[in-house]
C-alpha positions as a Markdown table, in Angstrom:
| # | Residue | x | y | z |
|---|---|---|---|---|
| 1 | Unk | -9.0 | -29.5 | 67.7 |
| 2 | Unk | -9.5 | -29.7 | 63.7 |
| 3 | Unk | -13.3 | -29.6 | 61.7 |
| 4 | Unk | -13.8 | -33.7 | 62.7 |
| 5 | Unk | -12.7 | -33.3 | 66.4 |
| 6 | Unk | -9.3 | -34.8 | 66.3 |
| 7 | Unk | -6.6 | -33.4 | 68.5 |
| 8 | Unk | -3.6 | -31.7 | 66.5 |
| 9 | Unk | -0.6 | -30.3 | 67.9 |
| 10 | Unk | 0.9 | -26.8 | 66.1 |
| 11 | Unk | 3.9 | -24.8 | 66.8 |
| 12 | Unk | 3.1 | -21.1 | 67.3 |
| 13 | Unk | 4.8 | -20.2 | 63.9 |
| 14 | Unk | 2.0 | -22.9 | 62.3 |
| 15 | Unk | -1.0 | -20.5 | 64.1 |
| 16 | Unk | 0.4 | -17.3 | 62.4 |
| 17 | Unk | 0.4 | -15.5 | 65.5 |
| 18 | Unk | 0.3 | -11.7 | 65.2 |
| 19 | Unk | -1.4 | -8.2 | 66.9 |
| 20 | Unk | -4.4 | -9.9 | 68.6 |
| 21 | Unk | -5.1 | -12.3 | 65.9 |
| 22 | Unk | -3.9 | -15.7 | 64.3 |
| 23 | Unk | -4.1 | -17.9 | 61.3 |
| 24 | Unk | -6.1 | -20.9 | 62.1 |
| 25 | Unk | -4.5 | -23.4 | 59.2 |
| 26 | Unk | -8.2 | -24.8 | 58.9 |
| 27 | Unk | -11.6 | -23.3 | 59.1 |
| 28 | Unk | -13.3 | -24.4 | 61.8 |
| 29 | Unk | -10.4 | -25.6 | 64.3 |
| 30 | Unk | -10.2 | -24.3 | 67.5 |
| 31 | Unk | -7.1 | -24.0 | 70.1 |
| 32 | Unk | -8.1 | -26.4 | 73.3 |
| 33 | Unk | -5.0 | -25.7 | 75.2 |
| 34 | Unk | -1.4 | -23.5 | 75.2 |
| 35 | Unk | 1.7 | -23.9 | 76.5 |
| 36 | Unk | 4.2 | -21.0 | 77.3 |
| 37 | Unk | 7.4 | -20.6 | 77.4 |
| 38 | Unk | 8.5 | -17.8 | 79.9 |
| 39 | Unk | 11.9 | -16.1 | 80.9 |
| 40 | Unk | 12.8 | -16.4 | 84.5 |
| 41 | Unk | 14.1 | -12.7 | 86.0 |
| 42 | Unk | 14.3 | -11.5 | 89.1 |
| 43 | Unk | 11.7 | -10.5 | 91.1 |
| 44 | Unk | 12.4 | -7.1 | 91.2 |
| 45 | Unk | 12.9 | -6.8 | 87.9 |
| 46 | Unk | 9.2 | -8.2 | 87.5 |
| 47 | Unk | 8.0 | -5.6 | 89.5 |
| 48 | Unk | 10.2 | -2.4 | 88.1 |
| 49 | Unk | 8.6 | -3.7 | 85.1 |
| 50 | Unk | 4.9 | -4.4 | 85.7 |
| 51 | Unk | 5.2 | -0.7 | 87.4 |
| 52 | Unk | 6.4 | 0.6 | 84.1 |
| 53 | Unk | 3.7 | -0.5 | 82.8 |
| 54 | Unk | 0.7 | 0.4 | 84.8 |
| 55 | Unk | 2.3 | 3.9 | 85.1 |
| 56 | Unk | 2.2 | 4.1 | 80.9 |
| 57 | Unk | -1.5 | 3.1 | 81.2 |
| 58 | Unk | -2.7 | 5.0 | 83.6 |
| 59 | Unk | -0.8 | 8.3 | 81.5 |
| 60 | Unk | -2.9 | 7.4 | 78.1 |
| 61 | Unk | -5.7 | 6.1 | 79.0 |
| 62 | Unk | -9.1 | 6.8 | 81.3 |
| 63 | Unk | -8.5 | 3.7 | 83.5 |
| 64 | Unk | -10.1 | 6.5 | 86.3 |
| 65 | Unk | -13.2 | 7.0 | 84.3 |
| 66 | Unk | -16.0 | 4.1 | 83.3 |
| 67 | Unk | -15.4 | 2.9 | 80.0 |
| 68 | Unk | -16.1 | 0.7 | 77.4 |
| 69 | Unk | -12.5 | -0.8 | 76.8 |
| 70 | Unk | -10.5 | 0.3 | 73.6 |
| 71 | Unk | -13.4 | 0.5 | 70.7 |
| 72 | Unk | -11.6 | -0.3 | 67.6 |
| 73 | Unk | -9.1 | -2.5 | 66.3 |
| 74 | Unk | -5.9 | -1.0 | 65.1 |
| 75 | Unk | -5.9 | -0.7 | 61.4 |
| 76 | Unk | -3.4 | -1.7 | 59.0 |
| 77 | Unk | 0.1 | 0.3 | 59.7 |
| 78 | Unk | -1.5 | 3.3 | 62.0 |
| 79 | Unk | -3.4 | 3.1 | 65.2 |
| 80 | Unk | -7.3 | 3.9 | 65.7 |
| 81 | Unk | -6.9 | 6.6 | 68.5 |
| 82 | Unk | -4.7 | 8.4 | 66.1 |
| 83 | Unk | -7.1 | 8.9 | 63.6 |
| 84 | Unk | -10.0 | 9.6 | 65.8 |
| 85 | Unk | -7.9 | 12.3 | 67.2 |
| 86 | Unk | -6.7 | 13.6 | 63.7 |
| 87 | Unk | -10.3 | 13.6 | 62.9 |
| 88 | Unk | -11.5 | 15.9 | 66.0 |
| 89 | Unk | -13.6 | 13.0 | 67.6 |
| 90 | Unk | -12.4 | 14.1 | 71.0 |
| 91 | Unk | -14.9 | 15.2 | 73.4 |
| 92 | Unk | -17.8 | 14.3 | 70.7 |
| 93 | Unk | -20.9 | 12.8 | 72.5 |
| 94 | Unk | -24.0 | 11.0 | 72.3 |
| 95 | Unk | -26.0 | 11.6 | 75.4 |
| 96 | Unk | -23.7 | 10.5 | 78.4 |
| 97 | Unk | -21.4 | 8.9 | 76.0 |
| 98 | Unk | -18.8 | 10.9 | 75.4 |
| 99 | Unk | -15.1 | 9.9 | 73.5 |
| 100 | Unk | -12.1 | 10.4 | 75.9 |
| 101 | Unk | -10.0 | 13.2 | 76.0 |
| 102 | Unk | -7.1 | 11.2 | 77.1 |
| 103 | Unk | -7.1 | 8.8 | 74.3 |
| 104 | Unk | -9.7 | 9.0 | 71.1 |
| 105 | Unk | -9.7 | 5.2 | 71.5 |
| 106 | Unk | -11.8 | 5.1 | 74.6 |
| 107 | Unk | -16.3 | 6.1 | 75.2 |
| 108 | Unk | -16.2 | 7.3 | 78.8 |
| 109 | Unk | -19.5 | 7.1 | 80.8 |
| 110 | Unk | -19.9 | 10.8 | 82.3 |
| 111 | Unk | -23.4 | 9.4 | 84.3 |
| 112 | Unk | -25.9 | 8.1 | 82.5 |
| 113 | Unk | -24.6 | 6.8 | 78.9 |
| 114 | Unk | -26.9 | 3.7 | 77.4 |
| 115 | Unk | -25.8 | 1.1 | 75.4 |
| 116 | Unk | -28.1 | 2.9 | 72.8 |
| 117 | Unk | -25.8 | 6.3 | 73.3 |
| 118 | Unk | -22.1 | 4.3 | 73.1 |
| 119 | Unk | -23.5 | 2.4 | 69.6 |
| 120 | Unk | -24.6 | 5.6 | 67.8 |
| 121 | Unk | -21.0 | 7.5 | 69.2 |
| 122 | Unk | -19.2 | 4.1 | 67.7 |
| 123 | Unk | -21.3 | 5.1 | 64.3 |
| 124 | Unk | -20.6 | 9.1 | 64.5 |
| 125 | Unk | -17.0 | 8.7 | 65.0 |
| 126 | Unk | -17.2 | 6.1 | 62.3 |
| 127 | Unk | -18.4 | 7.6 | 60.0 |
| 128 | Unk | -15.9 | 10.8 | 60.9 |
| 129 | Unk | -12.4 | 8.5 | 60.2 |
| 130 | Unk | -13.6 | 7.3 | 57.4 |
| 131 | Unk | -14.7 | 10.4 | 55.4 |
| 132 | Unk | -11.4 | 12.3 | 56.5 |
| 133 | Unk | -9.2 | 9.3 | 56.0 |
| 134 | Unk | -10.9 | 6.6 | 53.8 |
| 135 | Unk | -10.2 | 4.1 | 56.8 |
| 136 | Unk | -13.1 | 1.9 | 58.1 |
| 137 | Unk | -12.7 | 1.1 | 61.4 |
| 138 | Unk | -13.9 | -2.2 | 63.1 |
| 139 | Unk | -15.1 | -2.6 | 66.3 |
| 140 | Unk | -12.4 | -4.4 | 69.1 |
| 141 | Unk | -15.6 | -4.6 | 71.1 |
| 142 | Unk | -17.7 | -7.4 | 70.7 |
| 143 | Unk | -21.5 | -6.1 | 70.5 |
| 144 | Unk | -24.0 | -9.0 | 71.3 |
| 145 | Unk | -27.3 | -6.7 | 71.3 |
| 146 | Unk | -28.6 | -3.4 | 70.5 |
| 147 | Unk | -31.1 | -2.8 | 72.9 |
């Protein structure tokens, strides 16, 4: 749906599709609907996969711990947990807030974390890539309030 409200239809190579992002071709368009094309396989095939996959999951991330989700966007041509590590924000906290062991991409909850703890960890470890590496990271999380 364009600016005026009129129904356009674009091919996926129009929307610029890339790394969790697009090009809209217009400011102020948005996608109504999506159509996929999928590959038919066998269902054990599906499932040998999908296993794969949870099983990669489970080995780099805290999917046993609460978290926050994956904090920041991956960066041009590297990937945020790798400079968090690189920069020793492993295992740095903010009250219960504390960044994962596992993967430097992740603010585990060890009890009692507030929003207030996870949003001045976000800033630490911030403020830590970007003085060792000149990167500014941006937040994949979507942060509504403060308080």
């Amino acid at each position: 749906v364009n600016a005026l409200g009129e129904v356009e239809r674009l091919t996926a190579d129009q929307l610029g599709f890339g790394y969790r992002s697009t090009e809209l071709p217009v400011p102020g368009c948005a996608i109504a609907e999506v159509a996929f094309q999928l590959t038919a396989a066998e269902g054990t095939e599906v499932h040998r996969c999908l296993c794969e996959a949870i099983q990669r999951r489970c080995e780099k991330q805290p999917v046993a711990q609460r978290s926050a989700g994956s904090i920041f966007k991956r960066p041009s041509n590297d990937y945020a947990g790798r400079l968090l590590d690189q920069a020793g924000a492993k295992g740095m906290r903010v009250g219960d807030a504390i960044i994962s062991d596992k993967h430097a991409n992740f603010i585990v909850n060890e009890g009692n974390a507030t929003a207030r703890d996870v949003l001045e960890l976000i800033e630490l470890v911030r403020a830590k890539v970007e003085e060792r590496f000149g990167v500014r990271l941006d937040t994949e999380i979507v942060i509504i309030g403060e308080d």
